[in-house]
Backbone as ProteinMPNN parsed JSONL, in Angstrom:
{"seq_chain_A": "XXXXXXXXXXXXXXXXXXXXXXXXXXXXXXXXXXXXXXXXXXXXXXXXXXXXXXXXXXXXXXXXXXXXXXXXXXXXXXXXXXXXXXXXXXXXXXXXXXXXXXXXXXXXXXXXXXXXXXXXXXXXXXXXXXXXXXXXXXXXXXXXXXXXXXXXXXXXXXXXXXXXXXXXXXX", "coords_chain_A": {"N_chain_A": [[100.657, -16.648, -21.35], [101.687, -15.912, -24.694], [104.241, -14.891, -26.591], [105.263, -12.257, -29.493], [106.798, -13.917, -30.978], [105.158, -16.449, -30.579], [106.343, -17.81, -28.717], [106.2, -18.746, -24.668], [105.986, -16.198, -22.687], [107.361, -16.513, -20.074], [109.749, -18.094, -20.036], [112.578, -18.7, -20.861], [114.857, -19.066, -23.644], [115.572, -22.167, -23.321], [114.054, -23.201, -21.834], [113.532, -22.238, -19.095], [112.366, -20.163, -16.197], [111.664, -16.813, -16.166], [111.783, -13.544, -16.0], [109.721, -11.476, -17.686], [111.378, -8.639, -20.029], [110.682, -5.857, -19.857], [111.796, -3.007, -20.663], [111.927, -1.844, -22.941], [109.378, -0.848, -23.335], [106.955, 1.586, -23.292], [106.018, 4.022, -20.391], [102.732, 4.183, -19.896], [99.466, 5.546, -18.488], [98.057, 2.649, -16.513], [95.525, 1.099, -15.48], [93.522, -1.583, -13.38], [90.792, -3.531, -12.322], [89.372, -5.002, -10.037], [87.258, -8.097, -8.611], [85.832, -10.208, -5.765], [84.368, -12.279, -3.226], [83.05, -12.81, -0.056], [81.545, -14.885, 1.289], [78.879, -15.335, 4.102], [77.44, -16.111, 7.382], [73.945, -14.719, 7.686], [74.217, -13.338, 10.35], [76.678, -12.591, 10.634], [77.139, -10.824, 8.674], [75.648, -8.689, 9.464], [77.101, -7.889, 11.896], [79.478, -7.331, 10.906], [78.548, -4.924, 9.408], [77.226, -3.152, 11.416], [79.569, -2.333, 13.031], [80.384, -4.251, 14.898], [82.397, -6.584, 15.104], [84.716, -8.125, 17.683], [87.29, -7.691, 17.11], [87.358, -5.59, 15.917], [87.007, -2.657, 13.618], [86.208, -4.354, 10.594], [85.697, -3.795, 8.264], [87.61, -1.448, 7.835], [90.158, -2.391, 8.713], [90.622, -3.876, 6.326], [90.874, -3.267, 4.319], [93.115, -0.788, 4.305], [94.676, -3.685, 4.343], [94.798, -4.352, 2.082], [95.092, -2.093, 0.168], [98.169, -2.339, 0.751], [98.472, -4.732, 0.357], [98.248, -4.393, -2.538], [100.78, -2.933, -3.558], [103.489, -4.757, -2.567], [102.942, -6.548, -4.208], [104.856, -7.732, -5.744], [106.7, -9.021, -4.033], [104.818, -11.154, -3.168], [104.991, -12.599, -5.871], [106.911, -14.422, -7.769], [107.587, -13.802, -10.224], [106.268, -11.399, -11.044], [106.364, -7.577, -12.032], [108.203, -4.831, -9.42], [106.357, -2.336, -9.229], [105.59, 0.807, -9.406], [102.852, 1.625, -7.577], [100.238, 4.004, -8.06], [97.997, 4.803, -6.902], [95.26, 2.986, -5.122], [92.107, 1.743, -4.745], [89.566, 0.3, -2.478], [86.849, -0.911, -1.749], [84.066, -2.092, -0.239], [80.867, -3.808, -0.4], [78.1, -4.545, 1.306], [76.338, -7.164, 1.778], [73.107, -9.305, 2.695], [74.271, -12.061, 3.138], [76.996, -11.931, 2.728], [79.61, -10.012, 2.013], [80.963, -8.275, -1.183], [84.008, -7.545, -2.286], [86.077, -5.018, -3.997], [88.515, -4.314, -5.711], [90.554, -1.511, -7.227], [93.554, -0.608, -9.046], [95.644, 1.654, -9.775], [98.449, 2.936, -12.197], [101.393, 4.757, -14.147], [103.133, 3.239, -15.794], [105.196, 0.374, -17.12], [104.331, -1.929, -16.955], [101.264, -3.768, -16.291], [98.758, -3.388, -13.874], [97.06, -5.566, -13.294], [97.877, -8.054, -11.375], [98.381, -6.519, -9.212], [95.864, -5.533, -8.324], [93.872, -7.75, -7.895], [95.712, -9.003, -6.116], [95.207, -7.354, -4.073], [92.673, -7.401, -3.842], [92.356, -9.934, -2.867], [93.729, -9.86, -0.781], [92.505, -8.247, 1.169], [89.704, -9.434, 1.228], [91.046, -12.102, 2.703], [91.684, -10.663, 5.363], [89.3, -9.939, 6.333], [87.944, -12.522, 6.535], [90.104, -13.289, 8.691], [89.357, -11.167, 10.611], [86.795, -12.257, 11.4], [86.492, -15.117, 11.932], [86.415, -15.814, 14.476], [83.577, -15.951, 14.972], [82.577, -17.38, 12.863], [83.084, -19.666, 11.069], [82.322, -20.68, 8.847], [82.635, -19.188, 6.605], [83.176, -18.723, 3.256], [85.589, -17.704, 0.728], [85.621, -16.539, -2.537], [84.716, -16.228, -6.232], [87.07, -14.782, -7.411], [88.428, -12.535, -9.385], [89.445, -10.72, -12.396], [87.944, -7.713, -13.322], [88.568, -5.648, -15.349], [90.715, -3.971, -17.202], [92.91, -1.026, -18.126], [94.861, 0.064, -20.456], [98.143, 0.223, -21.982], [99.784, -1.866, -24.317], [97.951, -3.492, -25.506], [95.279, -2.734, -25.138], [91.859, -2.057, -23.599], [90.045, -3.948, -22.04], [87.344, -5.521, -20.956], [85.237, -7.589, -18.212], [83.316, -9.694, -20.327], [79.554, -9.737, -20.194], [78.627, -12.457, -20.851], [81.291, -13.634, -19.846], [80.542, -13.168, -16.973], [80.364, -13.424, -14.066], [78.028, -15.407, -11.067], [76.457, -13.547, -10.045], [75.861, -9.991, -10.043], [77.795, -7.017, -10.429], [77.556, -3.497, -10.057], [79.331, -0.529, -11.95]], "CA_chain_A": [[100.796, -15.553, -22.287], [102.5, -15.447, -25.368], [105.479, -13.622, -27.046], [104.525, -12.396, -30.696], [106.887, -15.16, -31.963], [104.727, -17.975, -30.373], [106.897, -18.812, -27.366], [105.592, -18.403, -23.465], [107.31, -14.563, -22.229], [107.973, -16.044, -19.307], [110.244, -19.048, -20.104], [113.822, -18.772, -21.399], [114.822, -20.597, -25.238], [115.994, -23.418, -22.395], [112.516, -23.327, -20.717], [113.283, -21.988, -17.856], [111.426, -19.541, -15.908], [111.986, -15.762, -16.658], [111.132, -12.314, -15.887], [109.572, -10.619, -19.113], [111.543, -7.41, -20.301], [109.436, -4.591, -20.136], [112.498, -1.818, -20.783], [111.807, -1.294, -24.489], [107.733, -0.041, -23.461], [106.771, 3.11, -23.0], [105.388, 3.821, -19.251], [101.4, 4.857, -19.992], [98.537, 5.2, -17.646], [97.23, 1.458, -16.731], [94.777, 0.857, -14.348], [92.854, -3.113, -12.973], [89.769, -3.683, -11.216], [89.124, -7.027, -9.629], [86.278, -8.153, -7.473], [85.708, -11.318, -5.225], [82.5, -11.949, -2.54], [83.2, -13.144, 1.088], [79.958, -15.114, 1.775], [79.185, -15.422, 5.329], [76.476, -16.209, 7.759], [73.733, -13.15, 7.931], [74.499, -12.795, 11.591], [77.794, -12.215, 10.535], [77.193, -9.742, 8.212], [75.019, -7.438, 10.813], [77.69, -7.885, 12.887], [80.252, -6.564, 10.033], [77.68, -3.705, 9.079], [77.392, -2.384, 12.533], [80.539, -2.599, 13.548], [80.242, -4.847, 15.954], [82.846, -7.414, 15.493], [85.577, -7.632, 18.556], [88.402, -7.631, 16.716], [87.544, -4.206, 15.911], [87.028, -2.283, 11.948], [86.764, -5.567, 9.897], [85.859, -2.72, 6.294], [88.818, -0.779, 7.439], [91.769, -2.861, 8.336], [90.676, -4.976, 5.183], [90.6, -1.647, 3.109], [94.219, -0.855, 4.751], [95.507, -4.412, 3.92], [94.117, -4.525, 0.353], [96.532, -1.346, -0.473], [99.558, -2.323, 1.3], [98.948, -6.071, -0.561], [99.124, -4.168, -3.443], [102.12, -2.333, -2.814], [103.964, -5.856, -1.737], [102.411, -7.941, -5.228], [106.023, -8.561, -6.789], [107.233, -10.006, -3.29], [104.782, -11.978, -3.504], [104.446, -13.493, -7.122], [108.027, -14.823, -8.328], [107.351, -13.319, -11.707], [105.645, -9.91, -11.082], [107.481, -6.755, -11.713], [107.623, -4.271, -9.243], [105.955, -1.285, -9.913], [105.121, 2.345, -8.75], [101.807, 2.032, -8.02], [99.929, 5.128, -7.627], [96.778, 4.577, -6.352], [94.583, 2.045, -4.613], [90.98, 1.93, -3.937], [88.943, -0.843, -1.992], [85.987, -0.801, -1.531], [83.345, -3.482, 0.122], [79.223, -3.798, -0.362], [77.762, -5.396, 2.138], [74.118, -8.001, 0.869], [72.327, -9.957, 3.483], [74.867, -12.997, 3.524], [77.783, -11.732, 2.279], [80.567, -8.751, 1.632], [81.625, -8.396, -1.795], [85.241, -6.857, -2.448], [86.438, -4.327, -5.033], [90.089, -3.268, -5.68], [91.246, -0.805, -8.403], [94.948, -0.222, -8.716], [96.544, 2.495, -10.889], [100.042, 3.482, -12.298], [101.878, 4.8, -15.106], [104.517, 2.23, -15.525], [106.127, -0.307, -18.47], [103.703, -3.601, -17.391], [99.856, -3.45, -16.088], [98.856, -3.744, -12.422], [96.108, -6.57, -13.172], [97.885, -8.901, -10.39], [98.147, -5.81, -8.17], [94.517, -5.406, -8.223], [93.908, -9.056, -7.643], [96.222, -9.278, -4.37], [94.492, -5.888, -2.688], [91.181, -7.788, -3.719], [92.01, -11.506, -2.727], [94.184, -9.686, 0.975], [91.453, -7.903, 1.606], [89.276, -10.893, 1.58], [91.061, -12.796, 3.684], [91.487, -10.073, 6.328], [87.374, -10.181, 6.594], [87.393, -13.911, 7.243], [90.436, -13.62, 10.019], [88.667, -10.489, 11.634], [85.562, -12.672, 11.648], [86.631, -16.403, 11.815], [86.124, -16.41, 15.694], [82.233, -16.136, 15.043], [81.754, -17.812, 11.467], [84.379, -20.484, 10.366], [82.075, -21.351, 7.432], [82.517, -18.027, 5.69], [83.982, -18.802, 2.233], [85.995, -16.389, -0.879], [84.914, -16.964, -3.808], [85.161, -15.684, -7.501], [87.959, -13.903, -7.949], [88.551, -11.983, -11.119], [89.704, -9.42, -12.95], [86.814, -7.297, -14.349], [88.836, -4.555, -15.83], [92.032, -3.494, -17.067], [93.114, -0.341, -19.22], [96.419, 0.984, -20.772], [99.197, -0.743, -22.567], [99.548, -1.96, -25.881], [96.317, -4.426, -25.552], [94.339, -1.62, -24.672], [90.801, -1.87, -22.752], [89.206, -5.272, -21.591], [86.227, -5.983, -19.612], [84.798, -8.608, -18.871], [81.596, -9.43, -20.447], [78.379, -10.499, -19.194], [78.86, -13.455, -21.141], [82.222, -13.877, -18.762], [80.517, -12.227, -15.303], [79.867, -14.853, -12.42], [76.561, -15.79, -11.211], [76.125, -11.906, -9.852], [76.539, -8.714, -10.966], [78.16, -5.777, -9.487], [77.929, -1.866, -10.399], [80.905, -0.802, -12.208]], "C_chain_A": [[101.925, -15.892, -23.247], [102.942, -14.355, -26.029], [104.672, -13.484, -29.058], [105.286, -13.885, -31.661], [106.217, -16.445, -31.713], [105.161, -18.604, -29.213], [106.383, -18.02, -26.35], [106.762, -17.185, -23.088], [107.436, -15.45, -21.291], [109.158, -17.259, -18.826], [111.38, -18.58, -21.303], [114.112, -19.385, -22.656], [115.425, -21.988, -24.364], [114.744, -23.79, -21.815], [112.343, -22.907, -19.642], [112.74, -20.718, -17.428], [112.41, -18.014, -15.835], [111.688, -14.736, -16.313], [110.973, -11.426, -17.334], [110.113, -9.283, -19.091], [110.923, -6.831, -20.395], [110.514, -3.298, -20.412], [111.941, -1.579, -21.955], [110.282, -0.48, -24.394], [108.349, 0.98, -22.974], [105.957, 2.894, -21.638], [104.115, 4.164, -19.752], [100.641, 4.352, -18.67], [97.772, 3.539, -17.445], [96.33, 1.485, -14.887], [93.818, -0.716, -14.512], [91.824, -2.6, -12.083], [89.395, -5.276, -11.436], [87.79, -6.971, -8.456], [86.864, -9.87, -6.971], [84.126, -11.169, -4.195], [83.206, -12.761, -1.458], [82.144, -13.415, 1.4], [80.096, -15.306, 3.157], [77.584, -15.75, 5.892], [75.418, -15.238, 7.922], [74.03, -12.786, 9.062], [75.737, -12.168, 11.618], [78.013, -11.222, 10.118], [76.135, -8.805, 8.829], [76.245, -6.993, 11.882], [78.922, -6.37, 12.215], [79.784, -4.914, 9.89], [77.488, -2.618, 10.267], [78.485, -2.507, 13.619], [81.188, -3.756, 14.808], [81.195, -6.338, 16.365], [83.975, -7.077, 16.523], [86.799, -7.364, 18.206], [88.715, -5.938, 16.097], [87.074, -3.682, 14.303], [86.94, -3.31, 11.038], [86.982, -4.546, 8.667], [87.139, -2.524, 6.581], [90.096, -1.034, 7.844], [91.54, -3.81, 7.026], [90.975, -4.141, 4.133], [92.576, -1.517, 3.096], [95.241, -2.107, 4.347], [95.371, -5.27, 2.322], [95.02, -3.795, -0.05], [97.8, -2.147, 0.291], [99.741, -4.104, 0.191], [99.063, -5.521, -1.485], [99.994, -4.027, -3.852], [103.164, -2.935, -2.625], [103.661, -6.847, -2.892], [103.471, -8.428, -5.44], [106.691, -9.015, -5.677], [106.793, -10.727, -3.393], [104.499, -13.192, -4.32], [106.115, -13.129, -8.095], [108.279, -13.612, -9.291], [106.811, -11.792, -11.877], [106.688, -8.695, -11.058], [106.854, -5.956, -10.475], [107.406, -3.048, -9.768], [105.586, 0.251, -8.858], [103.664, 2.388, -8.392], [101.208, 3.342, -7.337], [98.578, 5.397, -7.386], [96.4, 3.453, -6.321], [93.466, 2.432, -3.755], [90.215, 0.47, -3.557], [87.86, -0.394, -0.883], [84.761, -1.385, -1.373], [81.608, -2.354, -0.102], [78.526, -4.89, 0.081], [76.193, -5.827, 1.919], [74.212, -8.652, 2.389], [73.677, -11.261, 3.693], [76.727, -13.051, 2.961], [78.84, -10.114, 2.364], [81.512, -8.963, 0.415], [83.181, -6.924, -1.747], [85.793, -6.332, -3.675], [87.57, -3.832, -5.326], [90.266, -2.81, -7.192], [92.63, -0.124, -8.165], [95.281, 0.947, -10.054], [98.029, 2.696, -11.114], [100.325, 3.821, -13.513], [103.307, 4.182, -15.065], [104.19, 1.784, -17.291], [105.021, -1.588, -18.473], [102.333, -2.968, -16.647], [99.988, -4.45, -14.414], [97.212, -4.707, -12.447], [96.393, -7.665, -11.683], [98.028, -7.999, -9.005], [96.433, -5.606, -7.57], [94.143, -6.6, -7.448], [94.179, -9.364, -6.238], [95.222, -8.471, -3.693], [93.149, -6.967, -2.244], [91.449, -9.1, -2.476], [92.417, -11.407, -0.275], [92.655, -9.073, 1.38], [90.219, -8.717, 2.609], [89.517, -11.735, 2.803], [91.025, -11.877, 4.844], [89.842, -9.635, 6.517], [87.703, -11.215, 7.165], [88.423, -14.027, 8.3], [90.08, -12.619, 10.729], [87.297, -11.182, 12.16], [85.294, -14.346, 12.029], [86.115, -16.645, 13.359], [84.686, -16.69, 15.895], [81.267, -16.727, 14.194], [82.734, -18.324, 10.605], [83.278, -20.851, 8.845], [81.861, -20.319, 6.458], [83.85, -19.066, 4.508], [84.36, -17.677, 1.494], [85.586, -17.214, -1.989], [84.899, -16.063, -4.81], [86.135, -14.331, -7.576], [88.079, -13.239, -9.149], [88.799, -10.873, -11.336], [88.493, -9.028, -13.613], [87.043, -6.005, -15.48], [90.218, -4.101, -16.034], [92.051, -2.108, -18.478], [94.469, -0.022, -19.743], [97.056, -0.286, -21.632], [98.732, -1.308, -23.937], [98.207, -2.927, -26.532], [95.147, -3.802, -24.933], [93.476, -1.507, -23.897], [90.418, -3.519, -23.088], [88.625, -5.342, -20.685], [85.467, -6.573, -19.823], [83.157, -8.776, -19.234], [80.354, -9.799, -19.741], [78.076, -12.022, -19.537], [79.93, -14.563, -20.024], [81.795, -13.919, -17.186], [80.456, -13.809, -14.723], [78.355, -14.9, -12.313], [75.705, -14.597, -10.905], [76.552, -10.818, -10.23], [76.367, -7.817, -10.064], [77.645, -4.451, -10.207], [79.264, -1.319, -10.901], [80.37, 1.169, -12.457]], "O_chain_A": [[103.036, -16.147, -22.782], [102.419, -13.246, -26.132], [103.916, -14.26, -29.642], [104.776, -14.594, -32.529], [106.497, -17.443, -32.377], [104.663, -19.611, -28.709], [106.063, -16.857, -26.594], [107.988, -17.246, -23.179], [108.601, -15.528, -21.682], [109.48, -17.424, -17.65], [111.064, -18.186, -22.426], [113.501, -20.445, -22.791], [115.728, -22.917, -25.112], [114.629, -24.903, -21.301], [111.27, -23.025, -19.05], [112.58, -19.967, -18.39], [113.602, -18.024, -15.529], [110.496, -14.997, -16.149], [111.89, -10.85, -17.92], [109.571, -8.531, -18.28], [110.146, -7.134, -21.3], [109.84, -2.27, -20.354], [111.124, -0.681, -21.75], [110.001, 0.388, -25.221], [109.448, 1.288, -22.512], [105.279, 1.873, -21.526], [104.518, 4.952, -20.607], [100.873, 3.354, -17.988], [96.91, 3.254, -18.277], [96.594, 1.789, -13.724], [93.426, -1.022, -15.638], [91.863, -1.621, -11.337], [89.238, -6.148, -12.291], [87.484, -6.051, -7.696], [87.784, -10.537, -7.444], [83.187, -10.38, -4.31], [84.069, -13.505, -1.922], [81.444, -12.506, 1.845], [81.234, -15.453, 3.603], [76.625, -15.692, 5.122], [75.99, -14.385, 8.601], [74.216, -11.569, 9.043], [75.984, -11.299, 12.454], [78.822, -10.466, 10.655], [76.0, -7.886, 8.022], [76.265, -5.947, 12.53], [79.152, -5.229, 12.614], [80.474, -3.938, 10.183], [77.587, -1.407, 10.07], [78.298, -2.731, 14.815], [82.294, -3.843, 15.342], [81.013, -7.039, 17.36], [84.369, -5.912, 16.482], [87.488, -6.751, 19.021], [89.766, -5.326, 15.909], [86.692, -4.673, 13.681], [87.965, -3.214, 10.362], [88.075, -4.399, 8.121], [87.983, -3.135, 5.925], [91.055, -0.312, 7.57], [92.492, -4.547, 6.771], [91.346, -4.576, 3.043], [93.266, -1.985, 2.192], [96.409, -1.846, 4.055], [95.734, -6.324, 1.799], [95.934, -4.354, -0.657], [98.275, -2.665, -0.719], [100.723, -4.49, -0.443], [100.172, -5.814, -1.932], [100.386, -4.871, -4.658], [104.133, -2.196, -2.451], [104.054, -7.998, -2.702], [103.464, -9.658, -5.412], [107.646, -9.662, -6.107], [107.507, -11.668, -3.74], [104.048, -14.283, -3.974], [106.421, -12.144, -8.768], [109.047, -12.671, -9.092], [107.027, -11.154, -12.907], [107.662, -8.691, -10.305], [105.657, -6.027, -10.2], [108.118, -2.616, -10.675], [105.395, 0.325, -7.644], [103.092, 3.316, -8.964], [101.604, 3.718, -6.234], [98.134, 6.457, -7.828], [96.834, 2.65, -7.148], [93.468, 3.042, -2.686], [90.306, -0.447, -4.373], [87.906, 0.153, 0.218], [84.095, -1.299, -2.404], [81.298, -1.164, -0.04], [78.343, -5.944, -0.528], [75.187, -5.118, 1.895], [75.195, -8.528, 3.119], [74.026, -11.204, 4.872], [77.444, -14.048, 2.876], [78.339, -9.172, 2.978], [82.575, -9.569, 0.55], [83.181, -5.782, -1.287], [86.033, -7.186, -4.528], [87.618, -2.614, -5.149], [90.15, -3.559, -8.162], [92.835, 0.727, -7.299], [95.001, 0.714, -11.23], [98.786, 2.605, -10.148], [99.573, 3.273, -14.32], [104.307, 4.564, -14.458], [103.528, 2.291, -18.197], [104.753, -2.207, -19.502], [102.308, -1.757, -16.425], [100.647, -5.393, -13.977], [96.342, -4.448, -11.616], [95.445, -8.047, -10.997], [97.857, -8.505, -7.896], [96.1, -5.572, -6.386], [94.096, -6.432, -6.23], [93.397, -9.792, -5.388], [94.481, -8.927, -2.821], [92.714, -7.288, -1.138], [90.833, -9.16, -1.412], [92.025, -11.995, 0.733], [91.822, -9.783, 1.943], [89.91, -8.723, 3.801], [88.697, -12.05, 3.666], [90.151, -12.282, 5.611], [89.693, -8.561, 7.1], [87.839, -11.123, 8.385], [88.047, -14.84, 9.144], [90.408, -12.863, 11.891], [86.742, -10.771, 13.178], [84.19, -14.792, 12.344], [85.409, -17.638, 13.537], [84.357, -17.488, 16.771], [80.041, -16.798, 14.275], [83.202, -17.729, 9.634], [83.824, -21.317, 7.845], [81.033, -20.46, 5.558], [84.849, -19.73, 4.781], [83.635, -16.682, 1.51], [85.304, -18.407, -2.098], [85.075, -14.91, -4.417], [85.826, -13.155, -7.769], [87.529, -13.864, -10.055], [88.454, -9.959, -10.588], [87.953, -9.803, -14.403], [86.191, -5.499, -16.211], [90.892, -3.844, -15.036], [91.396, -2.192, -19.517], [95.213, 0.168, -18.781], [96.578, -1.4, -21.85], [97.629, -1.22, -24.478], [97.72, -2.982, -27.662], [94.237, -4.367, -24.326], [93.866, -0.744, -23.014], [90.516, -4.098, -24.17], [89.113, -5.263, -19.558], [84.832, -6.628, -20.876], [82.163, -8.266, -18.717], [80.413, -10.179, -18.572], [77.445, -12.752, -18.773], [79.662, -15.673, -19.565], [82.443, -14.502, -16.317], [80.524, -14.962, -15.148], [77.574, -14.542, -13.194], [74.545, -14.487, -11.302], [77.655, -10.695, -10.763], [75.471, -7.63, -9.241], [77.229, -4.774, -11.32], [80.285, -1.639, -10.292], [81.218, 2.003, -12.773]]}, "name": "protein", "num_of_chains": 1, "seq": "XXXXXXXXXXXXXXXXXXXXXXXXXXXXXXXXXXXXXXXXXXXXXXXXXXXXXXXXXXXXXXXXXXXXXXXXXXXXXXXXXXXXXXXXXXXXXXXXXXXXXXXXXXXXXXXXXXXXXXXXXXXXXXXXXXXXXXXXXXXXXXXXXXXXXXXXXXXXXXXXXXXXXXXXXXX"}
């Protein structure tokens, strides 16, 4: 990302690495939505669907550690501010060989919760494949992305169908 004069926000006039000022914005409503897809074996996902793995809830401790990764983004991304956020939803749809993953973060803050979204989505994720790894090590994650952000001085972006992945969700 650049600054309007041309240089990277998040690098110093020395080069070095920076946290972008955000005091001078105004807080407004911003809200992210991110997806990803947890492919898996279908036995796996019957298993998921009817609760049936041993480890117990895979949807709802993944749901559970999707917000709290939000919640936790600017520990862990050097550069991230933190932020207030004020809502988090996650929310899985389970296909024949797969469980895709949905996080939407909200807040009225100074910077946009695009990498909050992102974490909920990407923790999420992985808490599927270690509730499920004991029965299906060849589950992969896969496409990450932001599909949605609103607020702040660059207003609304989503991505197009030109942008989407090889599937398409419901938005």
């Amino acid at each position: 990302m650049t600054d309007v004069r041309g240089g990277l926000t998040h690098l110093d006039p020395l080069g070095r690495a920076r946290m972008v000022d955000v005091t001078p914005k105004e807080a407004t409503h911003r809200r992210a939505l991110a997806r990803c897809r947890v492919s898996m074996e279908p036995a796996t996902t019957a298993k998921v669907a009817s609760n049936a793995i041993t480890k117990g809830d895979v949807l709802g401790v993944a749901r559970i550690a999707g917000i709290q990764a939000a919640k936790r983004t600017a520990d862990l991304l050097p550069l991230c501010h933190p932020l207030l956020v004020g809502s988090v939803y996650v929310n899985f749809t389970i296909g024949d060989d797969h469980v895709d993953v949905e996080a939407q973060v909200e807040t009225v803050d100074r910077t946009g919760v695009e990498m909050e979204a992102l974490t909920a989505c990407a923790v999420a994720a992985l808490t599927i494949y270690d509730m499920c790894k004991s029965i299906d090590r060849s589950m992969t994650i896969g496409d990450l992305a932001l599909w949605e952000k609103t607020g702040g001085s660059s207003g609304t972006w989503r991505r197009s169908q030109a942008n989407a992945m090889s599937r398409s969700f419901d938005l």
